[in-house]
VEXDREN-2710 file (C-alpha; in Angstrom, 1 decimal):
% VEXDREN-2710
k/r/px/py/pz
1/UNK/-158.2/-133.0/52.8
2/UNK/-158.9/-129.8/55.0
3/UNK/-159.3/-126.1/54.9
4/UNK/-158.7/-124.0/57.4
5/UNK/-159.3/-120.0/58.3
6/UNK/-158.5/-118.1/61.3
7/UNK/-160.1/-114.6/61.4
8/UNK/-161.6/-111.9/63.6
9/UNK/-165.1/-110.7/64.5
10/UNK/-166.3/-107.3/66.1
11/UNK/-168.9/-109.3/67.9
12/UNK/-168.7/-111.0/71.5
13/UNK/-167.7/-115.3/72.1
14/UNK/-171.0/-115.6/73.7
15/UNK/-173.1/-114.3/70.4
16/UNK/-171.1/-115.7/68.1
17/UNK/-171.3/-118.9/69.8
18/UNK/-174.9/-119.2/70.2
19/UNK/-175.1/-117.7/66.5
20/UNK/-173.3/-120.5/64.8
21/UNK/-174.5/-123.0/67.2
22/UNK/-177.6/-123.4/65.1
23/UNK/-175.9/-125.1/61.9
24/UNK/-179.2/-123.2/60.3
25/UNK/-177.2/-120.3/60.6
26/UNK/-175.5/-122.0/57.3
27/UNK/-178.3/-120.8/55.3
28/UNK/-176.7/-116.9/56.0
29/UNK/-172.7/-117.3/55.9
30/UNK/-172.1/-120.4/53.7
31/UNK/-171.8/-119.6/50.5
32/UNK/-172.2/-123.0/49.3
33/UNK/-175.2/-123.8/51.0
34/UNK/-178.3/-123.8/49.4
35/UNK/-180.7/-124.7/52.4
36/UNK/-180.2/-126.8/55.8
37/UNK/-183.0/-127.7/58.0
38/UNK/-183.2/-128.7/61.5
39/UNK/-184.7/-132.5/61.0
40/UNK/-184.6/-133.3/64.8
41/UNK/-183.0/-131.9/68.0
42/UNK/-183.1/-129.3/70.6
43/UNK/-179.5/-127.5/68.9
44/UNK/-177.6/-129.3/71.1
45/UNK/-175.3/-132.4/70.8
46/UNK/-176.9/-134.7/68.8
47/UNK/-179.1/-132.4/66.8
48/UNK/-179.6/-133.3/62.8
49/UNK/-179.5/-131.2/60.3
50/UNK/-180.4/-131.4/56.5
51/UNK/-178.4/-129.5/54.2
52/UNK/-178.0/-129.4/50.4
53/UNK/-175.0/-127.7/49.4
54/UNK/-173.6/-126.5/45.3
55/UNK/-169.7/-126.6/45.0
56/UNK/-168.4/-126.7/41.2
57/UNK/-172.0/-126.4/39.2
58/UNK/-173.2/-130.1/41.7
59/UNK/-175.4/-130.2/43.8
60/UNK/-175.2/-132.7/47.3
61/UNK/-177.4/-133.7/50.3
62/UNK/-175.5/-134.0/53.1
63/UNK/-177.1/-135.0/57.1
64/UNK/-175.3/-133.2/59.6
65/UNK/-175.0/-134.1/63.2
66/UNK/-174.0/-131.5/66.4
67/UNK/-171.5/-133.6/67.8
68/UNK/-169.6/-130.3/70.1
69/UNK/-171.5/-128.0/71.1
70/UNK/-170.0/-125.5/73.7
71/UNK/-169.5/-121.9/74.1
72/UNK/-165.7/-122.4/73.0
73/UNK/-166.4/-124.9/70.5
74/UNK/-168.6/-125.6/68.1
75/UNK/-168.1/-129.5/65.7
76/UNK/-170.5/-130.6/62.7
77/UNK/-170.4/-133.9/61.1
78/UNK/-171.7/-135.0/57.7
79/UNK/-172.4/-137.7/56.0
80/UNK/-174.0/-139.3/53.1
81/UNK/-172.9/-142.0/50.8
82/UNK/-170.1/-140.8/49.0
83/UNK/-168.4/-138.0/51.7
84/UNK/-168.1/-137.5/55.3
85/UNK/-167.3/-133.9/56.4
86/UNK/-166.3/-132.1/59.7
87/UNK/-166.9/-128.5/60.2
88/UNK/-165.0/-127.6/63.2
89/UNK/-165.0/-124.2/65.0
90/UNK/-162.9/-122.8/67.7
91/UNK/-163.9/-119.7/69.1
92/UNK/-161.9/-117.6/71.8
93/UNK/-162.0/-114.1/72.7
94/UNK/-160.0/-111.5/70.8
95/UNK/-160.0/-108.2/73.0
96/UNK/-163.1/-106.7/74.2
97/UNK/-166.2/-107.6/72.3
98/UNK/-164.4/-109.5/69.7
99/UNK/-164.1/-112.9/68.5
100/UNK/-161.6/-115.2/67.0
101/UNK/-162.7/-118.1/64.8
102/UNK/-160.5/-121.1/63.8
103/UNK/-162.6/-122.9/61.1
104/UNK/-161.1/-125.6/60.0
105/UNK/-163.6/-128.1/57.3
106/UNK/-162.0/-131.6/56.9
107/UNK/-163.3/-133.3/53.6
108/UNK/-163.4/-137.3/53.4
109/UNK/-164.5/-139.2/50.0
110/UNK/-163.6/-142.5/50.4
111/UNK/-160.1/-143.9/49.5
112/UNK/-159.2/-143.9/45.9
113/UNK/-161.0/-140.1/45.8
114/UNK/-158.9/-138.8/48.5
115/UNK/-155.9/-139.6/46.5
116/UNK/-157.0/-137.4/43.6
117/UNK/-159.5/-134.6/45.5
118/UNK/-156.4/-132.2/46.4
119/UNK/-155.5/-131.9/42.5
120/UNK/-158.6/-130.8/41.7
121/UNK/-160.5/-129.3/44.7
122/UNK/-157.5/-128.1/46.8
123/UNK/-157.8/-124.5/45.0
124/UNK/-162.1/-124.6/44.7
125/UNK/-162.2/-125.6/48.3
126/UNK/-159.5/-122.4/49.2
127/UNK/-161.7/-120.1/47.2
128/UNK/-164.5/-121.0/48.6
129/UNK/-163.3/-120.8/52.4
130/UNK/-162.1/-117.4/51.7
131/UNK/-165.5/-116.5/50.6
132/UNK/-166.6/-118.1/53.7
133/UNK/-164.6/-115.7/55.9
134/UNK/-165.9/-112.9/54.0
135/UNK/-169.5/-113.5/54.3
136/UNK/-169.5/-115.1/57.9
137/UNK/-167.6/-112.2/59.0
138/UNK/-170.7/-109.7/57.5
139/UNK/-173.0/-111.7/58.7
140/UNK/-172.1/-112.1/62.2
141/UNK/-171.4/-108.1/62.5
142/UNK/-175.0/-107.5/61.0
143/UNK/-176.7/-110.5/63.1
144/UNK/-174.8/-110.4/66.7
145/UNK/-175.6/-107.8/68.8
146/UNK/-172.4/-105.6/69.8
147/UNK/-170.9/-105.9/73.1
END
């Protein structure tokens, strides 16, 4: 199951791109996340990531791995032993000194959960991307220097 948010920043692609490029950045805009940590890497492809994340009163350790990183693109994988998850952004500009963000966050739990997640998290998970929107929208105006 996915969800998926287009939206608009008053900031420039280049900002916003290095901005979110640092999956740390998590720690500011996800409203989910409790904490991530950079556990090895440079920030570039192949970087980890530690993140522990609350959705629906549970808390979960996920490890995340930069698997795109470009100034266009930005792709996050992670894993542990019950879920894989891929954070994928897509950023293109949107008139001068603005950004457009795709976000799209594809959710995997393994078979017989994937059958049954949509009936119960399909409304959580749209909630909580909205709230996403909202706060990575605030916090890339007050972080990312204006154009």
């Amino acid at each position: 199951m996915h969800v998926e948010r287009t939206f608009t920043v008053r900031r420039p692609l280049e900002g916003v791109s290095a901005y979110l490029a640092d999956f740390r950045s998590t720690n500011d805009w996800d409203p989910g996340t409790v904490e991530t940590t950079r556990t090895s890497g440079d920030g570039g492809v192949g970087t980890t990531y530690a993140n522990t994340s609350e959705f629906l009163g549970r808390r979960t350790s996920l490890t995340y791995t930069a698997q795109v990183v470009e100034t266009g693109r930005l792709r996050f994988e992670g894993r542990n032993d019950t879920a894989v998850t891929h954070d994928d952004l897509t950023l293109t500009p949107a008139g001068p000194g603005s950004t457009r963000i795709r976000y799209r966050a594809d959710f995997d739990f393994g078979r017989l959960l994937n059958l049954v997640a949509p009936l119960f998290l399909a409304r959580p998970l749209s909630a909580l991307a909205d709230e996403t929107v909202a706060k990575m929208t605030q916090v890339l105006e007050e972080k990312v220097p204006a154009a």
